[in-house]
C-alpha positions in Angstrom: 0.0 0.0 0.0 1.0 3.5 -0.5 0.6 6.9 1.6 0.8 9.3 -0.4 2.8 11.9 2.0 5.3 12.4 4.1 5.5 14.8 7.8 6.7 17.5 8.2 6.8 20.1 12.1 4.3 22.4 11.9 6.0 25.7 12.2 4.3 27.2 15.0 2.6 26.2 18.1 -0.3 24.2 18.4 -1.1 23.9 22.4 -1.2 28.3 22.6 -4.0 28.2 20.1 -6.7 26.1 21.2 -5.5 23.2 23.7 -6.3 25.8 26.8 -6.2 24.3 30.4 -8.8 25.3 32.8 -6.7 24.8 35.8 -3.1 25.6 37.2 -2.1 22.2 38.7 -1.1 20.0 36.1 -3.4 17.1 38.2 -5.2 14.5 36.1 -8.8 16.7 37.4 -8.0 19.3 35.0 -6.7 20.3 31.8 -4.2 22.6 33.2 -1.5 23.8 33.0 -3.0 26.8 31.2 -1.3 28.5 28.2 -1.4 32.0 28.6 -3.6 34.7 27.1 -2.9 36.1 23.7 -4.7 39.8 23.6 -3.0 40.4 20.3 -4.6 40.5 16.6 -2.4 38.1 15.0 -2.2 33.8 16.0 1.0 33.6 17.4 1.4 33.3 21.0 3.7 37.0 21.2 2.4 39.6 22.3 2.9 41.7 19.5 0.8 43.0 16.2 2.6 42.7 13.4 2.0 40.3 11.1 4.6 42.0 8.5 8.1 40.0 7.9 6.9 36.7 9.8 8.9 33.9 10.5 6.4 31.2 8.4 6.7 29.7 5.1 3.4 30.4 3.9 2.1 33.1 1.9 -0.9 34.9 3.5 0.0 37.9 5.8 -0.9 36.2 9.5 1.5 33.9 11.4 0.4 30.7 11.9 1.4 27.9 9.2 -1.7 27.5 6.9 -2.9 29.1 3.5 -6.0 31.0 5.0 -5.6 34.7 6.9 -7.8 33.4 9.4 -7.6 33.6 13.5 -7.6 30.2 15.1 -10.2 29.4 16.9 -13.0 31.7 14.0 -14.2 29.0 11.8 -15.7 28.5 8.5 -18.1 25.9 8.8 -16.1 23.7 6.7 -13.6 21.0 6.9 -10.0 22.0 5.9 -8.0 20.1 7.5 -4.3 21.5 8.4 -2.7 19.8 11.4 -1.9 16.3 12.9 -1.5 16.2 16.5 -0.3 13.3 18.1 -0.7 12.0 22.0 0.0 8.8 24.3 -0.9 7.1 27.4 1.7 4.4 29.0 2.2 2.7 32.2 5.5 2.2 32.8 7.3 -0.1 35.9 10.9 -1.4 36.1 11.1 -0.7 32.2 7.9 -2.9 31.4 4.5 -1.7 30.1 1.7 -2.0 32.1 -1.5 -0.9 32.6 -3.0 1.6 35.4 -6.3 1.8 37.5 -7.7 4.1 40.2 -10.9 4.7 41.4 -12.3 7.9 42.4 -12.4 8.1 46.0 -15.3 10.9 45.7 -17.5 8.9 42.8 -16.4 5.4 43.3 -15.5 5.5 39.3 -13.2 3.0 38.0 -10.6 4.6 35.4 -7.8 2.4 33.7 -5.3 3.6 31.1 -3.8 1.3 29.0 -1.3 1.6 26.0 -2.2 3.6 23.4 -1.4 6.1 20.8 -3.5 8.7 19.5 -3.7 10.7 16.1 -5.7 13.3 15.7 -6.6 14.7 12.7 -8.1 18.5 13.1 -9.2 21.9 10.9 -7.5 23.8 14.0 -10.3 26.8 13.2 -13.5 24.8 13.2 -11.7 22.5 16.0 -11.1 25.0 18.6 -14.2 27.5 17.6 -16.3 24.3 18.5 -14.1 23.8 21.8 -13.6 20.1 19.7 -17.0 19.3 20.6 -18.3 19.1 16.7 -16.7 15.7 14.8 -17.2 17.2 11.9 -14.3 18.9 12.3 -11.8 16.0 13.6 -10.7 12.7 12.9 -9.4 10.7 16.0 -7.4 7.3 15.6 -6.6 5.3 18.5 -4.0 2.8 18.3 -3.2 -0.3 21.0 0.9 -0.3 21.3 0.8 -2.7 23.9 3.0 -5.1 21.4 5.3 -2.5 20.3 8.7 -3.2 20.2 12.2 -1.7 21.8 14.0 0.4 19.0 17.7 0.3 18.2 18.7 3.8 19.7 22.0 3.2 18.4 20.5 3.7 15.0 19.5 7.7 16.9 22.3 10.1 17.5 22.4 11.6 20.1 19.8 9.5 21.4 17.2 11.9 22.8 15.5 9.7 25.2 15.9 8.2 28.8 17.6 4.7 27.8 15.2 2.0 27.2 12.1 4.3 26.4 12.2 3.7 22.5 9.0 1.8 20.7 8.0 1.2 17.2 4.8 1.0 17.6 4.2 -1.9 14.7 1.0 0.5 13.2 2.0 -0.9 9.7 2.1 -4.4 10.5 -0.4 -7.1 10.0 -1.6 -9.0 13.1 -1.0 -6.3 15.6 -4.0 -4.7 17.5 -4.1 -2.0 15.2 -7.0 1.0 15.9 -8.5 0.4 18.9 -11.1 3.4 18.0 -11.9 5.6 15.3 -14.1 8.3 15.5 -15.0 11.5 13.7 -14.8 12.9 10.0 -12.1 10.4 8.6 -14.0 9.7 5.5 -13.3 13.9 4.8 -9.4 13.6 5.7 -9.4 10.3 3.5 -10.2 12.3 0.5 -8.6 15.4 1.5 -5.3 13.8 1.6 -5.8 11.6 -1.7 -6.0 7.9 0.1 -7.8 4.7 -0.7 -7.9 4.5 3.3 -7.7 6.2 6.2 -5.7 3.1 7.4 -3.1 4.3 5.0 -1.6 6.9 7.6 -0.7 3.3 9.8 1.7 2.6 6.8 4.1 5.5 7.9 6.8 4.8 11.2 5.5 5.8 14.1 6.8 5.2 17.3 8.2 7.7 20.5 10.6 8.1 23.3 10.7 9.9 26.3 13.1 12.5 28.3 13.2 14.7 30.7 13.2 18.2 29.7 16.4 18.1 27.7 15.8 20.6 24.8 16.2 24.0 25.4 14.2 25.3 22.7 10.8 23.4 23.1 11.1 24.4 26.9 11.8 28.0 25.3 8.2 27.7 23.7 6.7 26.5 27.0 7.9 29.6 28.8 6.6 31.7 26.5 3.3 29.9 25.7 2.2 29.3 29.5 2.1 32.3 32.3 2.6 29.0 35.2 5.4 27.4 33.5 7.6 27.9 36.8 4.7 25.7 38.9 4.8 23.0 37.0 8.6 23.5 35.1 9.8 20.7 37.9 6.9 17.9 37.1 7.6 18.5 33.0 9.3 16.1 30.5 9.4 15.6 26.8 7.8 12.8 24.5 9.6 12.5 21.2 7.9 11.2 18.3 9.2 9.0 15.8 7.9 10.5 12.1 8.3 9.8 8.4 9.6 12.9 7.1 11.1 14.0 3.8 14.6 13.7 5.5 13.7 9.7 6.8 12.6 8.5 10.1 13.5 11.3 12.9 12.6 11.7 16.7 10.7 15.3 16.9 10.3 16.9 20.6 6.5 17.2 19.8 4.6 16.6 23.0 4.4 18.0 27.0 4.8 14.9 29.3 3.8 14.7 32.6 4.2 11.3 34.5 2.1 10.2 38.1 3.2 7.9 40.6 1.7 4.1 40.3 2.6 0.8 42.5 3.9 -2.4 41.1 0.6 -3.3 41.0 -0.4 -0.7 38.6 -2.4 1.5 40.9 -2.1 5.2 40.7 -1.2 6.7 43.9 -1.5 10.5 42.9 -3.2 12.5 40.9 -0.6 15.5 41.1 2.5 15.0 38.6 5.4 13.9 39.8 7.8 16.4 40.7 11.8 15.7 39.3 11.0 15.0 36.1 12.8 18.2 34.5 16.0 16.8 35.6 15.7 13.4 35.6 18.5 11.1 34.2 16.5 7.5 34.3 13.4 6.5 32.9 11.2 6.8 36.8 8.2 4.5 37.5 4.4 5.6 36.3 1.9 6.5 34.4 2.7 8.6 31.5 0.5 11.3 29.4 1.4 13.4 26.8 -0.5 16.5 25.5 -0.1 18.3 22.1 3.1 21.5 21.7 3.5 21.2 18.6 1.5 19.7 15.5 2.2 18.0 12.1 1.9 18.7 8.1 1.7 17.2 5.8 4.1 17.6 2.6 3.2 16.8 -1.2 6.3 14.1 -1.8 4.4 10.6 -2.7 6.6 8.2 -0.8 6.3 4.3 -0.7 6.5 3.3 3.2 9.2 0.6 4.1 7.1 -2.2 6.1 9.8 -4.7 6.0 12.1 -3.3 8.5 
């Protein structure tokens, strides 16, 4: 099978525009931490006006990275899909995966994470002006990595991980679990993006790692994208994402990582983050989440995936 295109960053932010926090804690009860305001006309997360001489590759006279001269967050009614945003949930304990329950001591709920890996497929302006609450505007795939296996991070350097965090998640590979869920518009980002399938986005490499905060510019975009970075600066890591790009298979710093304490057992014993993580040298104990920085593109070079690795 063939996908069509290859990934490129998204030059700009994605979490400043749209993935807002309600909170300031970081805790698994809210969505925080909370990117800070942007009172400014343009969709960058400065705090200046100009839209003139931008940093951006496109054309049109704002600063985000798509063809329209639209705000985020406005919306035209229509589907025009423009980023990929990737996420994961992992248990992690002694270096094996494993999966995590707690119940709510105020509701008696029963909540389990297993291992997944999420794409989600958005029109950023429709998206966010719906608060992602409309399908229409969003295609969500859901994949079980509970068989992936360890990469070589020999074939990485510098590796960017903690040792012994790298997967390939196997998405292209018959026999493994494969989606676990889909949900929303795919039939619109099928077409959009000229495939037979939506399936055929498994055919790229996907896989991730994960690190403390170890690159200086992603934590530069933090800083400037959330007004409580310094609350929650001790708690954050990095997940790296393995991507097909025009330049082969690299590890991108895309996502914010926050990890919770969990017993051998698999039981979460805290809903704070845990603290240490900025600095931390070995892969620690826990359940691990990752929410959207940056996004993906997509670029127009027809490439034939390599499933036989």
């Amino acid at each position: 099978m063939r996908a069509r295109n290859t990934m490129l960053v998204l030059a700009g932010l994605v979490s400043c525009v749209g993935i807002k926090g309600d909170g300031d804690s970081g805790g698994l009860g809210s969505s925080s931490p909370s990117p800070s305001g942007d009172a400014d006309a343009d969709s960058d997360s400065d705090t200046d006006t100009d839209a003139d001489g931008d940093t951006d590759t496109d054309t049109d006279t704002d600063t985000d990275a798509d063809t329209d001269t639209g705000t985020i967050g406005t919306g035209d009614g229509e589907m025009n899909f423009d980023v990929l945003l990737t996420s994961s949930t992992s248990g992690w304990w002694n270096g094996e995966r494993i999966d995590v329950n707690w119940t709510d001591p105020e509701t008696g709920e029963e909540v389990s994470w297993g291992q997944t890996f999420t794409l989600l497929f958005i029109d950023r302006d429709d998206y966010y002006a719906t608060a992602g609450t409309d399908d229409l505007y969003y295609c969500k795939l859901t994949y079980d990595i509970s068989t992936s296996t360890a990469i070589d991070e020999s074939l990485f350097a510098p590796w960017p991980g903690w040792t012994g965090t790298g997967s390939d998640f196997l998405t292209w590979e018959l026999g493994t679990p494969g989606f676990m869920d889909i949900e929303g518009n795919c039939l619109d980002i099928t077409r959009a993006m000229g495939w037979t399938d939506i399936n055929d986005v498994s055919y790229l490499n996907w896989g991730n790692a994960y690190s403390s905060m170890n690159d200086s510019d992603f934590e530069d975009t933090l800083i400037e994208a959330y007004d409580d970075y310094d609350e929650f600066r001790d708690a954050a890591g990095i997940e790296y994402v393995l991507v097909s790009t025009d330049a082969g298979d690299q590890f991108l710093p895309l996502n914010l990582l926050f990890i919770y304490d969990i017993d051998e057992a698999g039981n979460l014993l805290d809903t704070e983050p845990t603290a240490g993580i900025h600095d931390a040298t070995e892969a620690p104990n826990g359940l691990y989440l990752s929410r959207s920085v940056y996004g993906l593109v997509f670029s127009t070079a027809e490439t034939t995936p390599d499933t036989g690795r």
